[in-house]
N, C-alpha and C positions, 0 to 999 in steps of 0.2 A: 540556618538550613531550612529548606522549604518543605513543609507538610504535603505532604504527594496521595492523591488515590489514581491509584494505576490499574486503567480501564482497560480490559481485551475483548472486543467482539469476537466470536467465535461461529463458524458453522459447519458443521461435519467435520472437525480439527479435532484434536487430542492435544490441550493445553494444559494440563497438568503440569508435567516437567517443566516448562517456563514458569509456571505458575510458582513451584516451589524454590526454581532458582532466583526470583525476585524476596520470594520471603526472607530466607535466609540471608539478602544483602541486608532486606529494609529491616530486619529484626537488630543489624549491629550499627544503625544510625541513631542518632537522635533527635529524628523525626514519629510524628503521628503520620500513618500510612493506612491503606487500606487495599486491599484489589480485588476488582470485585472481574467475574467473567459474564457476559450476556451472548449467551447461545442463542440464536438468531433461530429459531425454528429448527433444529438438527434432524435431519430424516433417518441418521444412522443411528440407532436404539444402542449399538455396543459405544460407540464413539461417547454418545451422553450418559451414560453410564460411569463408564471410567473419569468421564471430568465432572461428576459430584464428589469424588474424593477432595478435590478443592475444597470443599466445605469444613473438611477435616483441618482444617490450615488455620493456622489462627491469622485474625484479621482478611480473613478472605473469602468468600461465595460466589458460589453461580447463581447466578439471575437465567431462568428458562426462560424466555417465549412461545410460547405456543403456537405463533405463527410468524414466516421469516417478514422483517422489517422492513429489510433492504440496506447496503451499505452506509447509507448514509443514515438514515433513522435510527439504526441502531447506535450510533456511535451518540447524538443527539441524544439518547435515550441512559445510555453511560453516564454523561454529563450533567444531566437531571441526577440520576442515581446519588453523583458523587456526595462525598463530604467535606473535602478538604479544600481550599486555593487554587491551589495547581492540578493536574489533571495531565497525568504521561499515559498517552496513547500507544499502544502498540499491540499491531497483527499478531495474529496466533502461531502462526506458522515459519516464526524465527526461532534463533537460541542467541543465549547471548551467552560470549568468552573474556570478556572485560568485567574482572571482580569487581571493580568499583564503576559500574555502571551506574546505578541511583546515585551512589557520591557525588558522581560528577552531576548529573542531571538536581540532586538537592542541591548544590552549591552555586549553579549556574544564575547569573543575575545580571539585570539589563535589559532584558525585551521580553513581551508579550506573551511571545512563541519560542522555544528552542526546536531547532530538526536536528538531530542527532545524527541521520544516516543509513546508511545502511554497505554494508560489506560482503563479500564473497568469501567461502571456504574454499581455496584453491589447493587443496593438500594433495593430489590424483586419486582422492577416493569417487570424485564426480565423473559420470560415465560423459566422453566428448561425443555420445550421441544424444544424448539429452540439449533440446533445442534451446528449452528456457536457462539452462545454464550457460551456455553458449552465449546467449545473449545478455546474462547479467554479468558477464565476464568478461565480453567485451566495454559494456556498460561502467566497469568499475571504475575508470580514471578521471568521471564525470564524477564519483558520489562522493570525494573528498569534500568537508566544509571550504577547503580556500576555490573550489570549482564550481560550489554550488552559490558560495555567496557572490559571486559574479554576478547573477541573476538571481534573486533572495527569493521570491515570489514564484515563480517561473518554477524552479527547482522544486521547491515545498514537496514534499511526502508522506503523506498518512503512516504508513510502517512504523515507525518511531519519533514522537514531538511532544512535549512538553506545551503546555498553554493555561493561561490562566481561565479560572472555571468561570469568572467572571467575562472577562471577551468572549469565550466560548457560547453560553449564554448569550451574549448579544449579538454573535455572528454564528449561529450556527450552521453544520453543513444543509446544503440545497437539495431535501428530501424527495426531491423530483429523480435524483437519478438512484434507483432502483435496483439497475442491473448493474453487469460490473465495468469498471473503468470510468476514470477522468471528476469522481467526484474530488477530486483532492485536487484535481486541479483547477477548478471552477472555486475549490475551498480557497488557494492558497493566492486566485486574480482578487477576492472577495476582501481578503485579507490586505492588501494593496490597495485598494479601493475605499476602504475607511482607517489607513493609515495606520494600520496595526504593525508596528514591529518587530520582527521576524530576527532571529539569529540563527544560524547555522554553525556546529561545533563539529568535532570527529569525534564523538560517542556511540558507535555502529551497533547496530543488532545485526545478525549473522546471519544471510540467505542461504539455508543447507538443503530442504527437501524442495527437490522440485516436481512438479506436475509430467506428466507424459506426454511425448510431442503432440498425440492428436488431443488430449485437454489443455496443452497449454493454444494449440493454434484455435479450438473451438472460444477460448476467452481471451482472445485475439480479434477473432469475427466480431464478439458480443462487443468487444471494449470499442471496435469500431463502427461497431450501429450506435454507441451512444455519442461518442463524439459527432459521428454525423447529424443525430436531433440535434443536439447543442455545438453544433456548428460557430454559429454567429456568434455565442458567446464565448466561445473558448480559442479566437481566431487572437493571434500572438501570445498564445498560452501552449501550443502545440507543434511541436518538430514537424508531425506530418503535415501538419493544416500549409505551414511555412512552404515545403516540399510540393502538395499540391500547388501552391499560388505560382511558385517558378517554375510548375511543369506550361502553366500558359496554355497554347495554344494545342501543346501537343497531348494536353490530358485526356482528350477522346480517344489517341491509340494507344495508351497505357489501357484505358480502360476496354477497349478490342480486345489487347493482347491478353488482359486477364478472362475475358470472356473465355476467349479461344483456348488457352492454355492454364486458367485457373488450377480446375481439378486434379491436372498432373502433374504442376505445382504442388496442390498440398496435397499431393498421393507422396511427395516424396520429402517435402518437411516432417512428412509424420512417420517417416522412415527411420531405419538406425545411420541414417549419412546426410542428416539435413545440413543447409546452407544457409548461413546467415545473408547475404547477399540476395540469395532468392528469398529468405523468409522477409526483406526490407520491399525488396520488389512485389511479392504478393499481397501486404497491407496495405500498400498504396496503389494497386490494380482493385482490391477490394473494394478499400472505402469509394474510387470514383466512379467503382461497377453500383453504387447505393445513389449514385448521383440523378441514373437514367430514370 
């Protein structure tokens, strides 16, 4: 079985709960573990408060920053921290419902990289006005491993993965992208490009709390000024980049029509009756309204 230190970036999150549902798995293995949390600059004084209780935890700390890193540095910065071989990553802002989550992740062997996944809570406790649920629900039939290993690379997810501390080290994430979105995808072309080994399994972490439509459509906006810098690089790594190149000829009146109708657009995805169809239509008038 594999010795694991299981890294959580965190920033304004309340990771605690995760925090002690991994203890309790890693305390009935027989593995050496550790997990450590690095709070990214937290602005919210009650939020970092309550996630020093982590410290209470055997084999476990938060690491403060005093100032935020950025998605990508900070995870770089986990990595450095670690002690152990392997290195499972995972977002703050999951829960996991699979008791032998670690077992499977210690057990797992043959490549470089494990992606575990990620899963939707469909139980009707999710409100169907909620956009970012909406859309990872529709999203779900993509996130099994026999859909994602289709495209191994392509797929890749930051959320939940397993990697060796030593590749990680030699490939780490691309500290240039700062703000949020598309670093894990630039990670996972990276990853492909020096021929690093990837496996994808069905070991899910659970997508439960989501965002509000107008914070999730505002890190929508942000997610799509970064891919537009990194454009050229992340061109066959991106659904939308794809979707631009076949809109052709007719991308200047997509990009019209969001001019013209942008704002009453996302006056009404940030509604209680948003549209996934229009929320598709508005990222892609977006990004090619960053073009002009």
């Amino acid at each position: 079985m594999k010795d694991i230190s299981i890294l959580i970036p965190t920033y304004n999150d309340r990771c605690a709960p995760l925090v002690e549902t991994l203890q309790q798995q890693a305390c009935t293995l027989d593995i050496n573990y550790e997990i450590i949390v690095a709070d990214d600059g937290s602005t919210d004084a009650d939020v970092l408060a309550a996630n020093r209780s982590v410290n209470q935890l055997p084999h476990c700390r938060l690491v403060e920053c005093p100032e935020n890193k950025g998605r990508s540095a900070i995870r770089n910065f986990l990595a450095q921290q670690a002690r152990y071989p392997w290195l499972l990553f995972l977002d703050c802002g999951i829960s996991i419902h699979h008791q032998h989550f670690l077992h499977d992740y210690a057990l797992s062997v043959g490549s470089d990289v494990i992606d575990g996944g990620v899963s939707i809570l469909d139980d009707g406790s999710q409100s169907r006005a909620n956009l970012r649920y909406l859309y990872e629900l529709k999203a779900a039939p993509r996130h099994s491993a026999r859909q994602r290993s289709l495209r191994p690379y392509r797929h890749f997810r930051s959320t939940n993965f397993m990697i060796s501390r030593n590749i990680m080290l030699r490939h780490p994430f691309d500290e240039r992208f700062h703000s949020y979105g598309y670093e894990d995808v630039l990670f996972g072309k990276a990853l492909e490009h020096h021929q690093v080994s990837i496996q994808h399994i069905d070991n899910p972490v659970v997508l439960q709390n989501f965002e509000s439509n107008d914070r999730f459509i505002s890190k929508t906006e942000e997610s799509l000024r970064t891919l537009y810098q990194f454009r050229e690089e992340l061109q066959g790594y991106s659904r939308l980049l794809d979707h631009v190149r076949m809109l052709g000829p007719f991308a200047p009146l997509v990009r019209l029509f969001h001019r013209l109708l942008g704002p009453m657009e996302r006056r009404h995805l940030t509604s209680s009756h948003p549209s996934l169809p229009l929320f598709h239509l508005y990222r892609l008038g977006y990004y090619l309204s960053l073009r002009s």
